[in-house]
ZADO-1210 file (C-alpha; in nm, 4 decimals, padded with zeros to 6 digits):
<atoms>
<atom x="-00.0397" y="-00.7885" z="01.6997" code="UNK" pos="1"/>
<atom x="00.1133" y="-01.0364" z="01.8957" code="UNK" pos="2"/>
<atom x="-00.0883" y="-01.2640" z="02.1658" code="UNK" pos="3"/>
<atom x="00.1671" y="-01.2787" z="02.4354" code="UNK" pos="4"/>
<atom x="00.2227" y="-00.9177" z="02.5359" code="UNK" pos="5"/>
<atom x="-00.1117" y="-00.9173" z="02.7030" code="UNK" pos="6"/>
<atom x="-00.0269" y="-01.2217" z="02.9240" code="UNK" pos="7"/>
<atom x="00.0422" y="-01.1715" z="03.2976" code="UNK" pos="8"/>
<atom x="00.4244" y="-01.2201" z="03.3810" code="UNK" pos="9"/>
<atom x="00.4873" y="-01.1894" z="02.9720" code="UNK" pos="10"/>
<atom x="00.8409" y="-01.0372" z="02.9987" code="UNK" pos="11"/>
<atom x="00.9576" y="-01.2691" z="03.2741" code="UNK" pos="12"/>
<atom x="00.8035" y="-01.5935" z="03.1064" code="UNK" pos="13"/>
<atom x="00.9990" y="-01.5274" z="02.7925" code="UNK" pos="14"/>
<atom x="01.3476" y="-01.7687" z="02.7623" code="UNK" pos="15"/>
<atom x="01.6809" y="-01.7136" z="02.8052" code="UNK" pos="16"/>
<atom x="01.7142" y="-01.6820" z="02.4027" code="UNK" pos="17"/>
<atom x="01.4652" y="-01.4784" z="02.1761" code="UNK" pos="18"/>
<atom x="01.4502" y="-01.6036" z="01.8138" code="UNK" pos="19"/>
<atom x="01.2358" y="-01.4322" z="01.5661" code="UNK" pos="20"/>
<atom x="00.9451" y="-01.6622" z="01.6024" code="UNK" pos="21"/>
<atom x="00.9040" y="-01.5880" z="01.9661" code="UNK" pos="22"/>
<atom x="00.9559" y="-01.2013" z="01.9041" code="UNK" pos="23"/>
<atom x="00.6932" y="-01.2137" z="01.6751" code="UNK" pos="24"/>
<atom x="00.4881" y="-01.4306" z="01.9182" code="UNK" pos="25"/>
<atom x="00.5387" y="-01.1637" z="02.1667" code="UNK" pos="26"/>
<atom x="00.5395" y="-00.8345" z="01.9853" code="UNK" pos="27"/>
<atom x="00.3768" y="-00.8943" z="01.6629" code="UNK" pos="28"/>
<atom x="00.4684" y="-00.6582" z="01.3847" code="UNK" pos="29"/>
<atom x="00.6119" y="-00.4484" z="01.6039" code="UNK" pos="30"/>
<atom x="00.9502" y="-00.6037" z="01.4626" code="UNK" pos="31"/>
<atom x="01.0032" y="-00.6734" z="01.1064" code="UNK" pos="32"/>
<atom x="01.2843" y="-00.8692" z="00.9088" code="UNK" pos="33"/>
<atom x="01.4891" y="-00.6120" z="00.8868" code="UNK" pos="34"/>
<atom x="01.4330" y="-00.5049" z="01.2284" code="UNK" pos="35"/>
<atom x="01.5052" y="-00.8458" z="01.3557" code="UNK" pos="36"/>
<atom x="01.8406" y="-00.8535" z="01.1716" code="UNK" pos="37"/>
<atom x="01.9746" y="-00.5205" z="01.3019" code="UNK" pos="38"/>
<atom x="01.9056" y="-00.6174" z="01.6677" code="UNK" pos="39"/>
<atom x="02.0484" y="-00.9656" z="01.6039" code="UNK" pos="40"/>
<atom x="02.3345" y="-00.8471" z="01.4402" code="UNK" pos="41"/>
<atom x="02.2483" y="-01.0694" z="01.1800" code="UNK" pos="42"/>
<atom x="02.2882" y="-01.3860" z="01.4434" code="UNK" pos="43"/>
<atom x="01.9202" y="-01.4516" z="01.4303" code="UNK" pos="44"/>
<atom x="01.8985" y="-01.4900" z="01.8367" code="UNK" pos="45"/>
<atom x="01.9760" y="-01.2084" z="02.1026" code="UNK" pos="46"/>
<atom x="01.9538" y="-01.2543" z="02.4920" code="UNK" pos="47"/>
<atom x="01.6665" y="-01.2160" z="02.6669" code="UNK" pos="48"/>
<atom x="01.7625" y="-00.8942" z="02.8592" code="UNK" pos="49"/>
<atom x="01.8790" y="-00.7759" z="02.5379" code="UNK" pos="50"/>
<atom x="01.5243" y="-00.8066" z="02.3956" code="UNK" pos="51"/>
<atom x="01.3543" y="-00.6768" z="02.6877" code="UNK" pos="52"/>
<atom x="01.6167" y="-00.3499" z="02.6999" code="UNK" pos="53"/>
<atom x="01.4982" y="-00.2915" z="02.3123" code="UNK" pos="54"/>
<atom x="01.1443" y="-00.2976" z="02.4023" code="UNK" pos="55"/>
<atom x="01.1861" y="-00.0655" z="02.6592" code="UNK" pos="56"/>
<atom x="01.3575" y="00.1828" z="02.4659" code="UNK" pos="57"/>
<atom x="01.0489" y="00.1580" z="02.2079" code="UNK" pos="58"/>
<atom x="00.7692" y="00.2149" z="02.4981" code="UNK" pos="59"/>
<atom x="00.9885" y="00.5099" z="02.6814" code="UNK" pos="60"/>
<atom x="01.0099" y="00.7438" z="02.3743" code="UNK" pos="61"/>
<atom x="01.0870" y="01.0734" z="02.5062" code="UNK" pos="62"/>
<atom x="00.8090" y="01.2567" z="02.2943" code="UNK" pos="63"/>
<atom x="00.5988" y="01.1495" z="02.0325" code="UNK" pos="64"/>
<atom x="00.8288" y="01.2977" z="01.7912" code="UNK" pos="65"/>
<atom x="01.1369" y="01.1483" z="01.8958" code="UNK" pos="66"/>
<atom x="00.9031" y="00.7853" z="01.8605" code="UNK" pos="67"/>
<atom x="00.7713" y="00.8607" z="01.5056" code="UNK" pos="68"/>
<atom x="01.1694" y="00.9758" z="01.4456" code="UNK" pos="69"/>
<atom x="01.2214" y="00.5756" z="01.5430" code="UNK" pos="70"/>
<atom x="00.9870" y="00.5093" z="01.3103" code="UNK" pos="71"/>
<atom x="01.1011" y="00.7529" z="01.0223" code="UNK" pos="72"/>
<atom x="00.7472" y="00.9049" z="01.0067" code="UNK" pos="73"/>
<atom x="00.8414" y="01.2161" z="01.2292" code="UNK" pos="74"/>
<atom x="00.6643" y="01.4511" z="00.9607" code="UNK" pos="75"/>
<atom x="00.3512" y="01.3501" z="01.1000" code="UNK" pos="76"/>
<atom x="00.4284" y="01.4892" z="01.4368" code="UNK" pos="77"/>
<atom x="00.2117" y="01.8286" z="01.3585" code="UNK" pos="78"/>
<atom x="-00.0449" y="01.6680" z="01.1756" code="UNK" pos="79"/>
<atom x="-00.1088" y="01.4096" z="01.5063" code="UNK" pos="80"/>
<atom x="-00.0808" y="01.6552" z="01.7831" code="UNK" pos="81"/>
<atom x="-00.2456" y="01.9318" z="01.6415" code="UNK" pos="82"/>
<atom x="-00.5506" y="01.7950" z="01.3971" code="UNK" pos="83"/>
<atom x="-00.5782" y="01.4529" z="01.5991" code="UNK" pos="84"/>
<atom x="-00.5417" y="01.5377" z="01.9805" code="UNK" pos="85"/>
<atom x="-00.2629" y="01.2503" z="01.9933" code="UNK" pos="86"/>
<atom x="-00.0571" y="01.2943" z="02.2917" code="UNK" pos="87"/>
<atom x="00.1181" y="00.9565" z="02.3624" code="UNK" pos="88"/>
<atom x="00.2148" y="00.6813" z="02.0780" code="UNK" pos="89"/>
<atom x="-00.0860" y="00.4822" z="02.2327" code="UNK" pos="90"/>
<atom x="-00.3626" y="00.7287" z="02.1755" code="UNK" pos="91"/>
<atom x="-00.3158" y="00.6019" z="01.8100" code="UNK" pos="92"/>
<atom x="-00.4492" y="00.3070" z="01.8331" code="UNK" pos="93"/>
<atom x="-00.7700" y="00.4609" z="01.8995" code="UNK" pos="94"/>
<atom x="-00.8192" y="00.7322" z="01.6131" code="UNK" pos="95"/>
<atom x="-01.1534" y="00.6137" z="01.4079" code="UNK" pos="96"/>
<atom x="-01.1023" y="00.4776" z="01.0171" code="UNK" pos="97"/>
<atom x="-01.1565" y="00.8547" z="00.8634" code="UNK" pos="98"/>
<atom x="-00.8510" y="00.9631" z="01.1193" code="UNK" pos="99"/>
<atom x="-00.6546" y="00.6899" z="01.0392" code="UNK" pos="100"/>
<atom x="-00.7307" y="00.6845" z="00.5887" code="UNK" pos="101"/>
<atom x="-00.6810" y="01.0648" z="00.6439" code="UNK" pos="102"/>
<atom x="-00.2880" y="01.0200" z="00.8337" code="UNK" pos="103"/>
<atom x="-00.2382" y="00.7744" z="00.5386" code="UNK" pos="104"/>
<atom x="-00.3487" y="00.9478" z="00.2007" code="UNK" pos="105"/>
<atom x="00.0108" y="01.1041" z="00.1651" code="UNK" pos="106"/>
<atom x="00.2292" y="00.8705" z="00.2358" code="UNK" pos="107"/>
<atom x="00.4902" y="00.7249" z="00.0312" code="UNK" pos="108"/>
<atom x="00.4783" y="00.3233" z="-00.0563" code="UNK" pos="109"/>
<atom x="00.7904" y="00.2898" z="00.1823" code="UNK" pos="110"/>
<atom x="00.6075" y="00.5040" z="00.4743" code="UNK" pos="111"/>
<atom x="00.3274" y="00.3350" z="00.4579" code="UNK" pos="112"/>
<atom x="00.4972" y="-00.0386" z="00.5678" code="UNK" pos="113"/>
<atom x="00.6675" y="00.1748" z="00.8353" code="UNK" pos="114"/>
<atom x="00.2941" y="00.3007" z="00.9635" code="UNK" pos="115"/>
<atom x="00.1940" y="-00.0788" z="00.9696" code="UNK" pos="116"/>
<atom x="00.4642" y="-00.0685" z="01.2072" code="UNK" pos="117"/>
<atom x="00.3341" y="00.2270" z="01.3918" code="UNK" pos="118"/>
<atom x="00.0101" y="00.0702" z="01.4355" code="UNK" pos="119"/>
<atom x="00.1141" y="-00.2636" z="01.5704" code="UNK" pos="120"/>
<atom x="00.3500" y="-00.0758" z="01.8473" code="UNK" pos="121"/>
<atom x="00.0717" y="00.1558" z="01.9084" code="UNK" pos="122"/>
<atom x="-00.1610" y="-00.1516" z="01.9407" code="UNK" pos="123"/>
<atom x="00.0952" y="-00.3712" z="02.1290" code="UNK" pos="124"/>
<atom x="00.1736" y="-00.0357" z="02.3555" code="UNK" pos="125"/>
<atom x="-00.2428" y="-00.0535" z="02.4018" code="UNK" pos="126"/>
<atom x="-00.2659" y="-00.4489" z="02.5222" code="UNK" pos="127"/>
<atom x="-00.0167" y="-00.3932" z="02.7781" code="UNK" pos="128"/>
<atom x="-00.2049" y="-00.1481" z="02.9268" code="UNK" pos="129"/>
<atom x="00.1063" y="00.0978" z="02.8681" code="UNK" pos="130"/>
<atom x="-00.0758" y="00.4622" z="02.8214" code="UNK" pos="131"/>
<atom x="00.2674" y="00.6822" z="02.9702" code="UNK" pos="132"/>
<atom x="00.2550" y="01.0221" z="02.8480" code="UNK" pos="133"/>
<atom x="00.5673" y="01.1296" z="02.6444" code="UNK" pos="134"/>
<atom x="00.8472" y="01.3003" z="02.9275" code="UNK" pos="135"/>
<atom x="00.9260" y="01.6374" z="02.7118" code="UNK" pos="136"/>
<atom x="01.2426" y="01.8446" z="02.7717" code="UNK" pos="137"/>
<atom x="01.0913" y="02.0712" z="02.9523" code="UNK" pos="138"/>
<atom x="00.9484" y="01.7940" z="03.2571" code="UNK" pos="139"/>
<atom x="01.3537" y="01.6868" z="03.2458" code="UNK" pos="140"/>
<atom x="01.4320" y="02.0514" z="03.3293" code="UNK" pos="141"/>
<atom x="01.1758" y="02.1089" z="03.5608" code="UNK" pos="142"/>
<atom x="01.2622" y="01.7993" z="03.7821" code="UNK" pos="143"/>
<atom x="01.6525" y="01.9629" z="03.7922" code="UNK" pos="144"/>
<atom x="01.4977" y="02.2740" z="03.8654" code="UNK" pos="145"/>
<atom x="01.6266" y="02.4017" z="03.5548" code="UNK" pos="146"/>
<atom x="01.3719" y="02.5232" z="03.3406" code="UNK" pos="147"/>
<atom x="01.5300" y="02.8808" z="03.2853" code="UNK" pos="148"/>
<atom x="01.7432" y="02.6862" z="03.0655" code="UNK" pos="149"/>
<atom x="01.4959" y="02.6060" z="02.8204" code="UNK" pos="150"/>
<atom x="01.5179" y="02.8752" z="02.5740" code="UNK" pos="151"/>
<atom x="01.8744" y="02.8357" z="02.5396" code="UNK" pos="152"/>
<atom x="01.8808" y="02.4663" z="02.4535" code="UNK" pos="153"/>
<atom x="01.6130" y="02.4811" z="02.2073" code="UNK" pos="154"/>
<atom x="01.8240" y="02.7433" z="02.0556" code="UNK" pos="155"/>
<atom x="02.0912" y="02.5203" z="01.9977" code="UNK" pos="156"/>
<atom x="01.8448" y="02.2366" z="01.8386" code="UNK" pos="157"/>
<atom x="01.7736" y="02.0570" z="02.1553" code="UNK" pos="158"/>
<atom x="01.3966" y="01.9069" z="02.1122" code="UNK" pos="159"/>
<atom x="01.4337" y="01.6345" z="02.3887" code="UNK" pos="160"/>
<atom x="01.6958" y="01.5176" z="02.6726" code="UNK" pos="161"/>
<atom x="01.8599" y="01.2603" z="02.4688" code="UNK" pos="162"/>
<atom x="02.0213" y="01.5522" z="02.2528" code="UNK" pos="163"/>
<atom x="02.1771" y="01.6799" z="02.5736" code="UNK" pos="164"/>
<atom x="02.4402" y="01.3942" z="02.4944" code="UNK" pos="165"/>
<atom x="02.5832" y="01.5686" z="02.1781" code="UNK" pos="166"/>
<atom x="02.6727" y="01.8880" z="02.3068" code="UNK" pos="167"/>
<atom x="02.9813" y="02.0229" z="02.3986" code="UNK" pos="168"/>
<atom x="03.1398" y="02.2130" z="02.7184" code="UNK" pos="169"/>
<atom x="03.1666" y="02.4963" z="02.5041" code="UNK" pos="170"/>
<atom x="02.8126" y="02.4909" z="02.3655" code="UNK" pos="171"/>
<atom x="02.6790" y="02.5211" z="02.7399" code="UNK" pos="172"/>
<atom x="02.8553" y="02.8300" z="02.8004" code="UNK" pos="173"/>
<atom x="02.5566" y="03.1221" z="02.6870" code="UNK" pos="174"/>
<atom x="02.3185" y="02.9386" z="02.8838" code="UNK" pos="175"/>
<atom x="02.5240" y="03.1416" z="03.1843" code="UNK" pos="176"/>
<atom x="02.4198" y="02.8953" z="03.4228" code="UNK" pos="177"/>
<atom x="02.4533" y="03.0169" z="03.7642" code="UNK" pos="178"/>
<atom x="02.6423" y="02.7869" z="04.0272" code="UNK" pos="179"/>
<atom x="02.3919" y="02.5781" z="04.1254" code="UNK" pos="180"/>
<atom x="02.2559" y="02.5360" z="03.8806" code="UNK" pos="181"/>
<atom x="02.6005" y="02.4115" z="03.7126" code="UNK" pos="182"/>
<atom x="02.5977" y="02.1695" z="04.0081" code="UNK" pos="183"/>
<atom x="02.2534" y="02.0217" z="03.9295" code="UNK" pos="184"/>
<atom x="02.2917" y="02.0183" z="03.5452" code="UNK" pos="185"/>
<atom x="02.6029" y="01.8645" z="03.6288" code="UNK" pos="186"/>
<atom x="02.4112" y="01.5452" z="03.8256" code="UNK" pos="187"/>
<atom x="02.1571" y="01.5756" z="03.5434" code="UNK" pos="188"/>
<atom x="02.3733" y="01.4724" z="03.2903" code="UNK" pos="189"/>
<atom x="02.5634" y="01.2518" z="03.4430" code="UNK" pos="190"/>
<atom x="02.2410" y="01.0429" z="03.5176" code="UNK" pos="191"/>
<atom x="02.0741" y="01.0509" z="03.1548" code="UNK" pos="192"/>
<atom x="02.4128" y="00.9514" z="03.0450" code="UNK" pos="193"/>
<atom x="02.3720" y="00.6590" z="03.2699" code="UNK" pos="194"/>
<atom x="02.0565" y="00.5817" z="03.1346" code="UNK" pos="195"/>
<atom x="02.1749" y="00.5601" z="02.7645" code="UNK" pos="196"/>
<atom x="02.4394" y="00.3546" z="02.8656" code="UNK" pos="197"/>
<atom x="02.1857" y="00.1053" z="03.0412" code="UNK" pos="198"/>
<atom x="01.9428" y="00.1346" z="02.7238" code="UNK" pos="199"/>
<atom x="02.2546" y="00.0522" z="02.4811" code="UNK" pos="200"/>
<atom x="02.0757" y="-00.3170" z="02.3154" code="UNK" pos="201"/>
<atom x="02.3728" y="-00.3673" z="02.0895" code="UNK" pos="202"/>
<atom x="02.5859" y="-00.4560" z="02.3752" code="UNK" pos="203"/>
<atom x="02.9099" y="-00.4202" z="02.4303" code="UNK" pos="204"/>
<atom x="02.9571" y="-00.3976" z="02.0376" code="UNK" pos="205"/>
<atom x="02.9064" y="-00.1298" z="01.7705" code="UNK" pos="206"/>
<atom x="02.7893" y="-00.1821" z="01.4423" code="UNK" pos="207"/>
<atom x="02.8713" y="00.0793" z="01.1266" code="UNK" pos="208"/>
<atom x="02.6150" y="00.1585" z="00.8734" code="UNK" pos="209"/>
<atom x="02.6808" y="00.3435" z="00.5599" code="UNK" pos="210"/>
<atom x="02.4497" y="00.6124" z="00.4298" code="UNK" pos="211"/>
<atom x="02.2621" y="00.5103" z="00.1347" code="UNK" pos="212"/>
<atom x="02.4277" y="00.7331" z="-00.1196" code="UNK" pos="213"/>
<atom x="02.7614" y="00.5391" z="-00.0301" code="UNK" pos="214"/>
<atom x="02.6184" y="00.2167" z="-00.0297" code="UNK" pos="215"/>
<atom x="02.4388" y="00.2993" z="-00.3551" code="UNK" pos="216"/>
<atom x="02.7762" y="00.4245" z="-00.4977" code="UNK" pos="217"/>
<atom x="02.9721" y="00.1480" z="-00.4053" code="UNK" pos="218"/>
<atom x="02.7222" y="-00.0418" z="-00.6252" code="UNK" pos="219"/>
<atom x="02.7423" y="00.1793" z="-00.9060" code="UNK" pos="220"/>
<atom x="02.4091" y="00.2439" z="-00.8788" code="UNK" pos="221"/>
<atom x="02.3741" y="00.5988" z="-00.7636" code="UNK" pos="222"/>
<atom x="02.1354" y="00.6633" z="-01.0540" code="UNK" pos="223"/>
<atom x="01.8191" y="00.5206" z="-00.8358" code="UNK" pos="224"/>
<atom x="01.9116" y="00.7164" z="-00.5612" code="UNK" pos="225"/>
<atom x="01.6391" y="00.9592" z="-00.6931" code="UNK" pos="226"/>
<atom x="01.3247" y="00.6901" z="-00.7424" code="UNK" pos="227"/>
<atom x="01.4382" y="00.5544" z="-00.4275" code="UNK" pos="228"/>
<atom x="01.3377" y="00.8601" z="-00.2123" code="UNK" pos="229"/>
<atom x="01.0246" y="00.8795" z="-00.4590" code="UNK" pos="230"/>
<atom x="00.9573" y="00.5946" z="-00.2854" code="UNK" pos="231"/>
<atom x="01.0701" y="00.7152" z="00.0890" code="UNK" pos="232"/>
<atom x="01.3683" y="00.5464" z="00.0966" code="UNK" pos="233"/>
<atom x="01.6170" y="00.7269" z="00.2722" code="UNK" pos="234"/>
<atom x="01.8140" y="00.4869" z="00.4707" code="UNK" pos="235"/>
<atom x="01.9420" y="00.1273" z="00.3815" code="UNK" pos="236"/>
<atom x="01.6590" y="-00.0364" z="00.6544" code="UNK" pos="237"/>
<atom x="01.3919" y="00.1255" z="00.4442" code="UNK" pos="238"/>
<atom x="01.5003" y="-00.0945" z="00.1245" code="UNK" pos="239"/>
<atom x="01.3818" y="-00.3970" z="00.3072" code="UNK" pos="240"/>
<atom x="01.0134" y="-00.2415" z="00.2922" code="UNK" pos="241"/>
<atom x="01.0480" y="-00.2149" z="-00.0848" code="UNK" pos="242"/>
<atom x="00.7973" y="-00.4844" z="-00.2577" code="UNK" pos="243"/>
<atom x="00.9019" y="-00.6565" z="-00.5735" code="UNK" pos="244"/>
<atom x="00.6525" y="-00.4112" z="-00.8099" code="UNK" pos="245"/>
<atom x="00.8184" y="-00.1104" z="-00.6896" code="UNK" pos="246"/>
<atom x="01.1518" y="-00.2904" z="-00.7711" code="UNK" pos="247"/>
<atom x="01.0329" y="-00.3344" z="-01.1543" code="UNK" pos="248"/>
<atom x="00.9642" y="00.0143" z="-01.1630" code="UNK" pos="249"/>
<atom x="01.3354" y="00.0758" z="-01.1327" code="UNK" pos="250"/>
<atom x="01.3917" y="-00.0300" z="-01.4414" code="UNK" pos="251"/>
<atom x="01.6689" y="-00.2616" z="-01.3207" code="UNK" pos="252"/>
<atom x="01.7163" y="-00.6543" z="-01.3237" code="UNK" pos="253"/>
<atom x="01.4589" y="-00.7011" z="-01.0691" code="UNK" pos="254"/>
<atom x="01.6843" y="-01.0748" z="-00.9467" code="UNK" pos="255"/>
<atom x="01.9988" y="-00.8571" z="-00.9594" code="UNK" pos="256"/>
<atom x="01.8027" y="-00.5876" z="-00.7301" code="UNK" pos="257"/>
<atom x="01.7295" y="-00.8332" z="-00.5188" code="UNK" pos="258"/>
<atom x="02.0797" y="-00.9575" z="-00.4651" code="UNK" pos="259"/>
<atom x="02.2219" y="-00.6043" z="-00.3389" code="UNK" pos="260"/>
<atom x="01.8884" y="-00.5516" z="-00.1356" code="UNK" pos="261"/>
</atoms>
């Protein structure tokens, strides 16, 4: 956990330019290598309001599914809410040791350095006194007054407001909406799409990713694909969490793994 979160003014006393050190300083585990790189863009520096805008989007999850989704640990969602009373990402942070062991038994070598990373948000989320309770689809719709939309948008997969963003005019059109309520889902979504512009850290830039079955294949090495999601691996950040023993395990030249990873 990093010792600077906790500070008064912390955000405002950071510099003009975040390097990895200071995020670290700041933030603790909350951001990895790999992490680092992505929001970088492989630069090894980002702005200051850059850094600030990615924290924020990590404190103002939505629910505490759509934060363990940012984590890739959203399987745990039932298991949290319903066995461990967890309501916000902060209530973590204070389950006892048999909570915590119990949350960790199952998980795969990969998941478990992502739940390192859980903890230190959770704990970092905890020292700065940030204890917000997730803001659920249904508080969006209530604050629009539109509530007697709800069953209609979980019907289409909608789980929180963000997902509002990827549908289309013609997906709306069984909700029957009447005309005021058109007019207010109308202002609605033309403010949360405001929002995820503001909350957009990469900038004015966009960087592609490739899945990790055509990265793998590109490689000719679609033939781990399988020990890879053994492992949890299911995108190309989680490879980054992969230690060198489960690399051995491959059955590949471990130095030649660790050129492509």
């Amino acid at each position: 956990m990093g010792q600077g979160a906790s500070q008064p003014n912390a955000l405002e006393r950071l510099p003009d330019q975040i390097n990895e050190a200071t995020a670290v300083q700041y933030a603790g585990k909350c951001f990895d290598r790999a992490d680092w790189e992505t929001i970088s863009a492989g630069t090894g520096t980002v702005s200051k309001a850059t850094f600030i805008t990615t924290v924020n989007i990590r404190n103002y999850a939505p629910s505490l599914r759509a934060w363990l989704e940012f984590w890739r640990l959203d399987e745990l969602t039932e298991w949290l809410e319903d066995e461990l009373d967890v309501i916000s990402p902060a209530d973590i942070a204070d389950l006892d040791t048999n909570a915590l062991a119990k949350t960790t038994d199952h998980l795969k070598p990969v998941q478990k350095s992502h739940w390192v990373k859980v903890m230190a948000h959770a704990q970092f989320l905890k020292a700065i006194n940030f204890d917000k309770p997730p803001s659920p689809l249904m508080l969006w719709l209530e604050s629009w007054r539109l509530q007697r939309l709800q069953p209609g948008l979980f019907a289409l997969g909608v789980d929180t407001k963000e997902d509002i963003v990827d549908l289309e005019e013609h997906d709306i059109v069984p909700l029957n909406m009447r005309l005021l309520e058109q007019k207010r889902w109308k202002a609605a979504t033309d403010g949360l799409l405001d929002v995820i512009r503001h909350f957009d850290f990469s900038e004015d830039r966009k960087y592609a990713v490739p899945s990790i079955g055509i990265w793998l294949n590109s490689l000719r090495l679609e033939k781990i694909r399988g020990k890879l999601e053994e492992y949890g691996a299911y995108e190309l950040a989680d490879l980054a969490d992969i230690d060198e023993r489960e690399l051995a395990a491959l059955g590949r030249s471990e130095t030649g793994l660790r050129l492509v990873f």
